[in-house]
C-alpha positions in Angstrom: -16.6 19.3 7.7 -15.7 17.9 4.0 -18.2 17.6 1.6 -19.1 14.0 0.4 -19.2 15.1 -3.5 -17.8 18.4 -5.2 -18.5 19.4 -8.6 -16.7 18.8 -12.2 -12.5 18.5 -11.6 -9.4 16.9 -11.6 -9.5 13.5 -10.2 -6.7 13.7 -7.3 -5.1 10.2 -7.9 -5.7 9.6 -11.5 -5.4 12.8 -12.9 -8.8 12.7 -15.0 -11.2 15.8 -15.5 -14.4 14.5 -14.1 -18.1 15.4 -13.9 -18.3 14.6 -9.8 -15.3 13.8 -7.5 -16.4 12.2 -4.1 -14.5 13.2 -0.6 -11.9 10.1 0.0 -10.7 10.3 3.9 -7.2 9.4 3.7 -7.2 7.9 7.3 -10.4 6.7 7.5 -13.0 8.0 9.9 -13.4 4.6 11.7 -9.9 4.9 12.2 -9.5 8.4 13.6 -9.4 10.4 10.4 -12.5 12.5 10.8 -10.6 15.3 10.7 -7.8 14.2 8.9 -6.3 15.3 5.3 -8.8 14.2 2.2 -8.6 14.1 -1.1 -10.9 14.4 -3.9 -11.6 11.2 -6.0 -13.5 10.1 -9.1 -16.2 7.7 -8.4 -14.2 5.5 -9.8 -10.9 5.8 -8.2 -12.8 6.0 -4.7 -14.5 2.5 -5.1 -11.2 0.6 -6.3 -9.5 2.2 -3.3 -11.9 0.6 -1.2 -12.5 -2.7 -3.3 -8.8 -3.5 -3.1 -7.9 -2.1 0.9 -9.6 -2.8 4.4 -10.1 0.3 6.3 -7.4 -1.1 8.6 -4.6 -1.4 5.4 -5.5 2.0 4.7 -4.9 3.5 7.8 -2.1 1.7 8.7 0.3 2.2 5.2 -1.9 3.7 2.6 -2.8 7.0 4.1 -1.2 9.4 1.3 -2.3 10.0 -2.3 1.6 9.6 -2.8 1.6 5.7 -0.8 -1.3 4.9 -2.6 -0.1 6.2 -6.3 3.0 3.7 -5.5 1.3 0.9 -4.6 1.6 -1.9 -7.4 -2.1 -3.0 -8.1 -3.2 1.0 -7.8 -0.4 1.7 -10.3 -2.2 -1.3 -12.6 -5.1 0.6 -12.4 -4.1 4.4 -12.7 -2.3 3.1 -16.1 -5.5 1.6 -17.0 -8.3 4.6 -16.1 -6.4 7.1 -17.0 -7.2 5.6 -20.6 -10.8 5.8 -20.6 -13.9 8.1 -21.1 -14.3 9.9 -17.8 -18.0 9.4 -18.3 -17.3 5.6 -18.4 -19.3 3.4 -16.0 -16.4 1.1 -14.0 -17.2 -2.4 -11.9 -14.8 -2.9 -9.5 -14.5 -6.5 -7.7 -12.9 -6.8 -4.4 -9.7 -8.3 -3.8 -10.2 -11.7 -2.2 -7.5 -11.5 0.1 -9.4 -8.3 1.3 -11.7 -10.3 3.2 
């Protein structure tokens, strides 16, 4: 069973060293992916994944670091984050087509 936070590291999808990375289920568990491949996110990473993708999207084409690393609003974002403070505090708003 994954672990939902893991100590100081490298940030999986941005590449940041950070003080807590958070378990991201690639397929998500409501979708079958329980026991599936995950990856280990910054907080901050983790939340835009989830602002800007329904479960559904996520299952269905974004279910690899590498799909989600080429996808054109993610890649708008990695360029940004990877810019700041690892320590900074980030507000993500959800897509309104997401809903």
């Amino acid at each position: 069973m994954a672990r939902r936070k893991d100590k100081q590291g490298i940030c999986e999808l941005c590449g940041r060293e950070v003080e807590e990375r958070t378990v991201h289920h690639l397929t998500p568990k409501d979708k079958g992916g329980a026991h599936k491949e995950t990856a280990l996110l910054c907080r901050a990473c983790h939340r835009q994944i989830h602002a800007l993708f329904t479960n559904k999207e996520l299952a269905d084409h974004y279910d690899t670091l590498g799909k989600l690393k080429k996808q054109e609003q993610m890649q708008r974002f990695l360029k940004w984050i990877r810019k700041q403070s690892p320590d900074k505090k980030v507000k993500v708003k959800t897509a309104s087509q997401k809903r």
